[in-house]
N, C-alpha and C positions, 0 to 999 in steps of 0.2 A: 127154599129157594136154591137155586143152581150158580156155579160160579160160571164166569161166560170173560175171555176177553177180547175185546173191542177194538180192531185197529181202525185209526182214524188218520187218512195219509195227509199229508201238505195241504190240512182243514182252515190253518190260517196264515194270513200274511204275516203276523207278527206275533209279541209275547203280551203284548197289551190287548190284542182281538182275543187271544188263546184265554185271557184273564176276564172278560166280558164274557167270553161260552162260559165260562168253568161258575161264575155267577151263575147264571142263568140254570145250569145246570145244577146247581145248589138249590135253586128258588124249587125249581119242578120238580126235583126228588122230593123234596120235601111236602111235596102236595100228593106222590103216589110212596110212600113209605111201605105198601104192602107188596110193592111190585116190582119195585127199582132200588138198590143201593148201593149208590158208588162208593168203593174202597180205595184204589186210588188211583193215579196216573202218571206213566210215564211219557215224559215230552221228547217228541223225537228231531234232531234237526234235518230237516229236508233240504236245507243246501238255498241261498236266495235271498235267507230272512225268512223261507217261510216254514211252519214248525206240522206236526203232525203229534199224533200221539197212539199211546195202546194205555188202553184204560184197562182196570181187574172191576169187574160188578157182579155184585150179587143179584140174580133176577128169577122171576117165575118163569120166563122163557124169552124169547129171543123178541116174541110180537112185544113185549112187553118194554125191552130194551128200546124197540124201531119206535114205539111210542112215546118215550121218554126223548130220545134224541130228535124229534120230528117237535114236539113239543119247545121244547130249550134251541131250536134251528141248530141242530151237530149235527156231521155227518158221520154215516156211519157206512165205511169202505167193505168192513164184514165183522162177522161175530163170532166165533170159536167157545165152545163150549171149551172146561178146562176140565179134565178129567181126574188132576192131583196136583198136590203141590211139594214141591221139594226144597226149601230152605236150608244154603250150603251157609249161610251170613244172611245176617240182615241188612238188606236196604243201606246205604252208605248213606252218611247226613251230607246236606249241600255244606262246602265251605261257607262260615261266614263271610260277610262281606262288610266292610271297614265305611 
């Protein structure tokens, strides 16, 4: 598999829509395990309330990805194969919340 990432611009109104794709997208991966595997995603704020994202997926190719997102209704703005990865830190964890 290839690593490939995914931007998805101002895909939803909210973080509860954003929360129903990301199911849905859970359901269907898990139906093409050979094909599609998401690793994970960054939520982007678009300004409005409405959110956007750039996802990291592992895929056999890019039709592969357009299948999976067509499948789970995501859109998918474009695909960017990743050529490397450079880890300066890891991923910051979200603050809790009280």
């Amino acid at each position: 598999m290839n690593l490939y990432a995914i931007l998805r611009r101002s895909g939803w109104s909210s973080a509860a829509e954003l929360g129903e794709a990301a199911e849905r997208s859970t359901r269907v991966g898990e139906q093409m395990p050979d094909d599609v595997r998401w690793i994970r995603s960054y939520v982007l704020d678009e300004g409005a309330g409405s959110v956007g994202t750039v996802c990291v997926y592992e895929a056999e190719s890019p039709e592969a990805i357009r299948q999976h997102a067509s499948r789970a209704h995501l859109p998918v703005d474009e695909i960017i194969p990743v050529a490397d990865t450079v880890i300066v830190r890891p991923d910051p964890q979200p603050a809790a919340t009280a």
